[in-house]
C-alpha positions in Angstrom: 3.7 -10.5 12.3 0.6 -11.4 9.9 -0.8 -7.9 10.6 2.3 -6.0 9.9 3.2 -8.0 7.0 -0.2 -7.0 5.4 0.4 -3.2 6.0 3.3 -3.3 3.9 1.7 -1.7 0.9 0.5 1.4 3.4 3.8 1.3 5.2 5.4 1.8 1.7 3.1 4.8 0.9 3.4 6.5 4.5 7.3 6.3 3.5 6.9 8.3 0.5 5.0 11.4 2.1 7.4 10.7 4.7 10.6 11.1 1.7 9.0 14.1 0.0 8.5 16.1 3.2 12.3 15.2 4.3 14.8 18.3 4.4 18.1 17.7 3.4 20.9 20.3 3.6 23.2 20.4 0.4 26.6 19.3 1.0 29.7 21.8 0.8 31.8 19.2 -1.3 31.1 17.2 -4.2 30.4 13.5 -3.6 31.4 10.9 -5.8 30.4 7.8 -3.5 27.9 7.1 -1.5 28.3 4.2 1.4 25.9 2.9 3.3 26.1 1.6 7.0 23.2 -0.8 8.6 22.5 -4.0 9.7 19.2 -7.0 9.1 16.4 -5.5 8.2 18.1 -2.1 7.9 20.5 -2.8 5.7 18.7 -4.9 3.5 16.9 -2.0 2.4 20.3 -0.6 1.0 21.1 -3.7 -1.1 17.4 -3.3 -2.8 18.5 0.2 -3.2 21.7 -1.3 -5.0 20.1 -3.0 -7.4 17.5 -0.4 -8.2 19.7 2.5 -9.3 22.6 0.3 -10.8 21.5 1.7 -14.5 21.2 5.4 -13.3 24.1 6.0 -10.6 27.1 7.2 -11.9 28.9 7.3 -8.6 30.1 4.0 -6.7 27.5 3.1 -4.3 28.8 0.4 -1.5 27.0 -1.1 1.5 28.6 -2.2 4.7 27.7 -4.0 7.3 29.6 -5.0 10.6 31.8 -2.3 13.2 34.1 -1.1 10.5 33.9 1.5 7.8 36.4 1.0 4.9 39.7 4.2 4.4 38.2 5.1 1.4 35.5 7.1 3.3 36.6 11.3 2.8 34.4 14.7 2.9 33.3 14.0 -0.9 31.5 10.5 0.6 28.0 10.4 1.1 27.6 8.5 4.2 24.4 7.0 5.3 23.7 5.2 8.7 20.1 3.0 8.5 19.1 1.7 12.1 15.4 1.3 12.8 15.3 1.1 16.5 18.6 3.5 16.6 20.2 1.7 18.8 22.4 -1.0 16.5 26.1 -1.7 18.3 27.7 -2.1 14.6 26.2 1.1 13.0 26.6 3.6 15.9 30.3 2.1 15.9 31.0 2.7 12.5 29.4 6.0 12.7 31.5 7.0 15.5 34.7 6.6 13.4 34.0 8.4 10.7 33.0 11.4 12.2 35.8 13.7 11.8 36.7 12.6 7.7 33.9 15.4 6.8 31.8 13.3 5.0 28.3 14.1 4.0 25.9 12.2 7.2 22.7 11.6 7.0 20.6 9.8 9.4 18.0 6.9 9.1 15.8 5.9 12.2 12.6 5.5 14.3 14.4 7.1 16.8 17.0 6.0 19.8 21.0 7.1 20.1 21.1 7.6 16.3 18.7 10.6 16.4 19.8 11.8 19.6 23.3 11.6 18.3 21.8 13.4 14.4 20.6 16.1 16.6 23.5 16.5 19.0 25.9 16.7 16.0 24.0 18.5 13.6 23.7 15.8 11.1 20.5 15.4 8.4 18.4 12.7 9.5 14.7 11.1 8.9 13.1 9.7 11.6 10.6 7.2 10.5 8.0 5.8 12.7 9.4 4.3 15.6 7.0 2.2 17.1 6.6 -1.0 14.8 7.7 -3.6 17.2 9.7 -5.7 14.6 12.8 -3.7 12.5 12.2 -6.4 9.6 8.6 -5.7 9.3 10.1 -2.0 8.3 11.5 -2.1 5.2 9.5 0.2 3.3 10.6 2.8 5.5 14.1 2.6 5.1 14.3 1.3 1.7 12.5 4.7 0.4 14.4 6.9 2.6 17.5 5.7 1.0 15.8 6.6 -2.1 14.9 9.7 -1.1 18.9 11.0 0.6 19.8 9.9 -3.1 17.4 11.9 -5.0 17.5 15.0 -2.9 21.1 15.3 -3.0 20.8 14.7 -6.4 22.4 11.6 -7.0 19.6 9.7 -8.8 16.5 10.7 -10.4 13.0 10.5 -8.6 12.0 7.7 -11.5 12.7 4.8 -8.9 10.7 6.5 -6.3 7.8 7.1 -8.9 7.6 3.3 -10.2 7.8 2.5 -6.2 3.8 4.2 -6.7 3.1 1.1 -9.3 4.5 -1.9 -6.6 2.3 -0.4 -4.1 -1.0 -0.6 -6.2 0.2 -4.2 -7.6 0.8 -5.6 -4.2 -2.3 -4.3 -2.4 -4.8 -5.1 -5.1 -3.3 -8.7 -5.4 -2.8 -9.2 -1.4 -5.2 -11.5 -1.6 -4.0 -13.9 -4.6 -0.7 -13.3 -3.0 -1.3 -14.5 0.3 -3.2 -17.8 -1.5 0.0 -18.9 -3.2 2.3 -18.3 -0.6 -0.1 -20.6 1.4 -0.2 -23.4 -0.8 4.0 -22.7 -1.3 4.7 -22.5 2.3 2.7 -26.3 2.6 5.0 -27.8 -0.5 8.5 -26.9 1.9 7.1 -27.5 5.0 9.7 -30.0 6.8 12.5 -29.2 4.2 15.2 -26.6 4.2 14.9 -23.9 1.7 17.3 -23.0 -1.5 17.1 -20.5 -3.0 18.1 -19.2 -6.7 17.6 -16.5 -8.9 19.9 -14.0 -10.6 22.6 -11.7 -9.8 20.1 -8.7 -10.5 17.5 -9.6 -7.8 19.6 -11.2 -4.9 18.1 -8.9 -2.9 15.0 -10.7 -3.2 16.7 -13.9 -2.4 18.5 -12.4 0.9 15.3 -11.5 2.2 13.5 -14.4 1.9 16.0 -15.9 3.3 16.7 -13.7 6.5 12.7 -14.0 6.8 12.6 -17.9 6.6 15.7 -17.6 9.2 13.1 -14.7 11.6 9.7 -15.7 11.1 9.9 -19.5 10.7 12.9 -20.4 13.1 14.4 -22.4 10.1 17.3 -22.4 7.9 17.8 -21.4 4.5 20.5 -20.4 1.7 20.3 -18.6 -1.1 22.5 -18.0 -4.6 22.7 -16.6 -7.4 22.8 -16.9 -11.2 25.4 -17.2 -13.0 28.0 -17.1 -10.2 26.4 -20.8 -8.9 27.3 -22.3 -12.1 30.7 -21.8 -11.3 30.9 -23.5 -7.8 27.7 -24.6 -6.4 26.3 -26.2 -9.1 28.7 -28.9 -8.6 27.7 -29.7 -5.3 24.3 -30.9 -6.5 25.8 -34.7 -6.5 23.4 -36.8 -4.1 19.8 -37.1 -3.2 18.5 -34.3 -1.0 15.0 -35.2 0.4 14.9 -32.7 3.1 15.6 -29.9 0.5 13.3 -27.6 -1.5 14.4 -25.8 -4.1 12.8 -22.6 -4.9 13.6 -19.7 -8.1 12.3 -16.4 -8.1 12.5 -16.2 -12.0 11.1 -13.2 -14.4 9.7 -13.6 -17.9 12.5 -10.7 -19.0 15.4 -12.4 -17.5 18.3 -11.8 -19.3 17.9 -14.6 -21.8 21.3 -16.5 -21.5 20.2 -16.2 -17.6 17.2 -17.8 -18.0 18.3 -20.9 -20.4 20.8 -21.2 -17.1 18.2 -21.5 -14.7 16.4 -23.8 -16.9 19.9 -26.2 -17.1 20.1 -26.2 -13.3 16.7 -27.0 -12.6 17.4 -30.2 -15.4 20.2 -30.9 -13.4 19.1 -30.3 -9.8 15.7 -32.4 -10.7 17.9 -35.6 -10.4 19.2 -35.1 -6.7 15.6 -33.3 -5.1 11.7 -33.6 -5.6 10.7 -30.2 -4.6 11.8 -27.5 -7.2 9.4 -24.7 -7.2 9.7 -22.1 -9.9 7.7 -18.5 -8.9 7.5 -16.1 -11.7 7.3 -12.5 -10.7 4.6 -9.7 -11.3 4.9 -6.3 -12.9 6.5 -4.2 -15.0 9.8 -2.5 -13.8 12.5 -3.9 -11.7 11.1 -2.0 -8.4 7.0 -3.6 -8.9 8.7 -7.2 -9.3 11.3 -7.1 -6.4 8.4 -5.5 -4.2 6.2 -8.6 -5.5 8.2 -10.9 -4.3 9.3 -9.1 -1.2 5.8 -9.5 0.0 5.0 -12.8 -1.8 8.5 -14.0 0.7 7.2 -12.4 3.7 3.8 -14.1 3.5 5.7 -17.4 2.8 7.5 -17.7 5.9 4.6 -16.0 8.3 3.1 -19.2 6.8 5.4 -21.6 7.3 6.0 -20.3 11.0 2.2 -20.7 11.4 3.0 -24.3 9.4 5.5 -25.2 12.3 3.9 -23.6 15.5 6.4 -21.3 16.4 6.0 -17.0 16.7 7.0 -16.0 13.7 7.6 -12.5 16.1 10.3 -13.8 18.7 13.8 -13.1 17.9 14.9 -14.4 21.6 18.3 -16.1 20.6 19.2 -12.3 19.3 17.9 -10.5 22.4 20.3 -13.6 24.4 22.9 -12.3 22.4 22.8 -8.7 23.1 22.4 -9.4 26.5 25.6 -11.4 26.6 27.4 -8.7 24.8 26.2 -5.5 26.9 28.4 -7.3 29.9 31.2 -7.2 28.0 33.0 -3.9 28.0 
């Protein structure tokens, strides 16, 4: 997992070439929404995408995840279905009943029934790479190919894509620094459950750290967000927590009432736990600091797995599960 996690900044830039030489066919009907199907590291990528092209998308742009798709879905929807290894039960599912609405398909995947099925029915597709052994380790890949199905079908602008160019060169130059911190912040939580915080316009960021502490380190973790937690969770801060560490991905631009927030909770959450970390992020647009941190999180728990001696690569209780589930009809 250490290696793939450090290729991350190449895996990003084989995505783009991988985007710009990606042939879309126009659709026959206008689209004025755009839904996305895919699960765990697949579908993350579409909640990054979310929050990346919330200030540019003029069209409703909705993510779901699980067997069902919702009635809104028609032939002006833009439907895209993300599966790394091709073969995810909930997204083939909910591809399969959508099929005859005459929505606008398009295909994500390293490979397995979802290209076989692409090619069968004639739908766009990309095919990544399909030979990483671990679907989280691939976000890049599907992350910028939901980037790229927007832009070609001209939906967004290519500006997101192009500021993905500046993440790339921050993360790899600062792998190093990066991989230092996340050391010495994997040590401090060692032993104590993860919370995480940080606002409504990066929970994204949050989510994946999470779903990486729950992967890689075998542990559990929850994550919140700003100002929605000041409005339930915030009250639940009300005894002492030793076995909890509480960590905010914070920017120097947050929206300022934001910010003064976080500031309050950490005041108030000081008085019921020890650990509070505060990491601030690096770079300049939305895309370079949520990329930051992406990586920073991913280094984090390949540490703290290495912390608690377990491989941050096995996902057995998941295989057990689809196992179980292939005998049921």
């Amino acid at each position: 997992m250490d290696q793939l996690i450090e290729k991350f900044p190449a895996q990003l830039a084989e995505a783009l070439e991988i985007g710009e030489a990606a042939n879309l066919t126009p659709h026959t009907e206008s689209i004025n929404k755009v839904y996305v199907a895919g699960m765990g590291g697949s579908g993350i990528g579409a909640n990054f995408v979310e929050e990346f092209i919330v200030d540019e998308c003029r069209i409703p742009y909705l993510i779901g995840k699980g067997y069902d798709n919702p009635a809104f879905i028609d032939k002006n929807t833009l439907y895209i279905a993300s599966s790394y290894s091709g073969n995810t039960e909930e997204t083939l599912t909910a591809l399969s009943k959508i099929e005859n609405t005459g929505a606008k398909i398009v295909c994500i995947s390293g490979g397995g029934k979802l290209i076989a099925r692409a090619k069968e029915k004639g739908y766009d597709f990309i095919q990544m790479p399909g030979d990483w052994p671990s679907p989280r380790a691939c976000l890049g890949y599907s992350l910028v190919q939901q980037l790229y199905v927007l832009y070609k079908l001209d939906i967004i602008s290519r500006a997101t894509i192009d500021q993905l160019k500046g993440a790339i060169d921050l993360i790899k130059y600062d792998q190093d620094e990066i991989k230092n911190k996340a050391l010495k912040i994997a040590a401090l939580i060692k032993g104590k459950i993860p919370v995480i915080y940080t606002t409504d316009r990066m929970e994204s960021v949050a989510m994946r750290f999470r779903q990486q502490v729950n992967e890689n380190a075998k542990f559990l973790a929850w994550h919140h967000v700003i100002p929605e937690m000041n409005h339930n969770e915030l009250v639940g801060w009300r005894d002492i927590y030793e076995n909890l560490a509480v960590i905010y991905f914070r920017n120097k631009d947050d929206f300022k009432r934001n910010a003064v927030r976080m500031d309050i909770n950490k005041e108030v959450i000081s008085k019921y736990c020890d650990t509070i970390i505060e990491i601030y992020s690096k770079g300049q647009s939305l895309v370079e600091k949520s990329i930051y941190f992406v990586h920073l999180g991913d280094w984090i728990s390949w540490y703290l797995a290495d912390l608690r001696g377990v491989d941050a690569l096995e996902v057995n209780v998941i295989d057990h599960l689809k196992g179980e589930l292939a005998k049921v009809n």
